[in-house]
C-alpha positions, 0 to 999 in steps of 0.5 A: 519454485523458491519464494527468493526471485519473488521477493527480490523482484518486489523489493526492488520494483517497491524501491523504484516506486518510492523513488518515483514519488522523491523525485516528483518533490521539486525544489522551490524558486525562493530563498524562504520559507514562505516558497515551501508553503505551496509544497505542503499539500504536495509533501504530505501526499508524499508521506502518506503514500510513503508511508502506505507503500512501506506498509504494503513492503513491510507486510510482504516481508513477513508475510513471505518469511513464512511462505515455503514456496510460490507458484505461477498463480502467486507470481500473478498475483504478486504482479498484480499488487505491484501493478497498483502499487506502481500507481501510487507516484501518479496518484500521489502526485495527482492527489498533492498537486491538485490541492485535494479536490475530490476527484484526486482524493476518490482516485486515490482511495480507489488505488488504495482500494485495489492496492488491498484488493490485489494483497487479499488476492495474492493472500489467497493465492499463498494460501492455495499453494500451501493449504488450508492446514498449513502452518502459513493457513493457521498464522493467516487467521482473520485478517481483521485490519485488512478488512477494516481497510478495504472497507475504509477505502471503499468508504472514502471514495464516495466521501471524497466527493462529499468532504475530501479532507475526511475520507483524507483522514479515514486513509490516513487513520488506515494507514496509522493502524497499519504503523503496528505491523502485522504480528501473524507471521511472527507468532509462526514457527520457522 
């Protein structure tokens, strides 16, 4: 099956979903700055899920220039990252509008968690469809951030209910390691 549906589908679904996240930044009542303060915790949880979901877009974008083909298991797996990914809006605006209290802070690493869970997953699932001694397997190799990631998630939800704004910060350093995009797929000859 040709890779093109795929990637259109996911382009599209990863659009809606940051549009989903805009439009839950409301306007203030007030003419002055001072009616944007309570917006603060509301417009950072914005940018860093913006920014998380235009790494996970990114990402899938280079990885799928070298993916050949895809298969029934890769459409389901794809799916089932677009699925966690479409959480994000609700996590997000959980997380902002509640202040960063521990549970929104634990919910959403844990959706960052199963957003790195399900790529591994949909990794996999490329890798099947076109081997271990694919041109695809030999430019996946280690895959030393995207462990160093799910490990950082995992490590902050139990964080957040012990210091919420340091698991914070430990999603935000993820995603900060993610700004250098991902140079495997790159390096592979098209």
């Amino acid at each position: 099956m040709h890779k093109g549906r795929i990637e259109a589908f996911s382009d599209g679904v990863l659009a809606i979903i940051i549009t989903i996240m805009v439009l839950e930044l409301k306007v203030p009542h007030g003419h002055d700055l001072a009616a944007l303060t309570p917006l603060i915790p509301i417009f950072f949880s914005y940018v860093l899920s913006f920014a998380n979901v235009g790494i996970y877009w990114n990402n899938h974008h280079h990885m799928f220039q070298a993916v050949k083909h895809v298969g029934g298991w890769v459409l389901w797996a794809n799916l089932h990252l677009l699925f966690w990914l479409s959480l994000m809006p609700f996590a997000t605006a959980f997380m902002g509008e509640n202040g960063f209290t521990a549970p929104t802070v634990a919910l959403y690493g844990f959706d960052l968690l199963m957003c790195s869970v399900a790529y591994a997953l949909l990794v996999k699932a490329l890798l099947a469809e076109h081997g271990t001694d694919s041109d695809f397997a030999r430019a996946l190799g280690s895959d030393r951030k995207g462990k160093i990631s799910t490990l950082a998630y995992t490590l902050a939800m139990p964080l957040a209910f012990v210091q919420p704004m340091l698991a914070l910060a430990l999603i935000a350093v993820v995603a900060a390691i993610w700004i250098v995009p991902d140079r495997r797929f790159a390096r592979m000859p098209q």
